[in-house]
N, C-alpha and C positions, 0 to 999 in steps of 0.2 A: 478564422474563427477558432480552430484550434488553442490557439495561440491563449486567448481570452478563456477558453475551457482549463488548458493547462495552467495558467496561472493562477485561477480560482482553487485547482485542485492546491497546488503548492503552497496558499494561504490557510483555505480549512485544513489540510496537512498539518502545518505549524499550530493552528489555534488547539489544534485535535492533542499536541503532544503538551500542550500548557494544561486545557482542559483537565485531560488526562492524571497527568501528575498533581494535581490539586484534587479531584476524584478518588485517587486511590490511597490518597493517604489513609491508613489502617485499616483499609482493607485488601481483602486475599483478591490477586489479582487476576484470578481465573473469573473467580465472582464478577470483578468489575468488568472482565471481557467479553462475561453471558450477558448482564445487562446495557451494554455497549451493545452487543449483537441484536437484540431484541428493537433498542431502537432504530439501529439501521435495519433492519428486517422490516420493520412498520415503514418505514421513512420509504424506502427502494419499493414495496410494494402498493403501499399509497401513487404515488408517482407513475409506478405502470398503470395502477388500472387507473389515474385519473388524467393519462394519456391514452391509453386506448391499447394499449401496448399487449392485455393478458391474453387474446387470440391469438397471436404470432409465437405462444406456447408450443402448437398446433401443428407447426412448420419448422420446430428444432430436429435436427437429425440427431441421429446416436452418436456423430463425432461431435454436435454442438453438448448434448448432453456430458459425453463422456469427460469433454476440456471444460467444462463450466462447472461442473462437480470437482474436477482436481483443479481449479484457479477457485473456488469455494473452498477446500480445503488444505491449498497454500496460503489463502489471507488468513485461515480462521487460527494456523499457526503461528503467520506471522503478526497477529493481534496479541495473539496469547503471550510469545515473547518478547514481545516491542512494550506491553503492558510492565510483563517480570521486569524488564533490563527499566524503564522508567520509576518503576517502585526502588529500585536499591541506586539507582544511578543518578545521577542529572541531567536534565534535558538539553543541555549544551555541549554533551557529551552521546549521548542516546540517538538523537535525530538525527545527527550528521552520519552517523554510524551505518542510521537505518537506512539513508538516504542512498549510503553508496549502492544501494539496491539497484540504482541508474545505469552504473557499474558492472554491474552485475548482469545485468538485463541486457544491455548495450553486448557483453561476453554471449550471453546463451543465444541473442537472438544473431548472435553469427554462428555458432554451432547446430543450432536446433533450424532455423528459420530460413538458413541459406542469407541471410541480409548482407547488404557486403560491407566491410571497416576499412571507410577511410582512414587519410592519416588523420584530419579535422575529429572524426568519432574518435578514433584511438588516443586521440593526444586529449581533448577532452574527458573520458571517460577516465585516462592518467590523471588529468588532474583533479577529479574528484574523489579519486584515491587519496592521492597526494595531499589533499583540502583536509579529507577526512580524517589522515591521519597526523597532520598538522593542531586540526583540533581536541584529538582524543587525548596526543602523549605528552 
């Protein structure tokens, strides 16, 4: 099921960064990253309470706190920049870029996480480097 989740996200991903860039034509892209916020802030909190989800508030500890305010305050910069870098750039250039975030992630979650890197993750995670910069230069 996963699988079905991840792929869904990878689609609205791509529709996000077309949206996006038709969106922000002449406008100031910080602007277009509050009213972006706002409607996913309606969207994500609609959804909790019409799942039932807003008691389980109640039962966050201070590490769930602490990591959900700094993963809120990594997205909300990488909106902001992923917005700028789409306004002056092209999205066939931008996304792949943004993407090796995978890369990236794949890197911290064996420093930070203890997760262990295979050769299969490593050589993967290479070649999305590798993808990445195939497509930028």
């Amino acid at each position: 099921m996963w699988w079905t989740y991840a792929l869904l996200s990878a689609v609205f991903a791509a529709l996000t960064a077309i949206f996006a860039k038709i969106g922000i034509k002449g406008v100031d892209s910080d602007l277009a990253t509050a009213v972006r916020t706002v409607v996913i802030l309606t969207l994500a909190w609609s959804i909790a309470f019409f799942k039932g989800s807003i008691p389980g508030l109640a039962n966050l500890t201070k590490t769930n706190w602490t990591f959900l305010v700094l993963s809120g305050c990594a997205t909300g910069l990488s909106w902001i920049f992923y917005f700028k870098a789409l306004q002056v750039g092209k999205v066939s250039q931008v996304a792949p870029v943004d993407k090796a975030s995978v890369a990236i992630a794949i890197f911290l979650s064996v420093v930070f996480l203890g997760e262990p890197l295979s050769l299969k993750t490593a050589s993967g995670a290479g070649l999305i480097i590798l993808g990445t910069l195939v497509l930028v230069l």
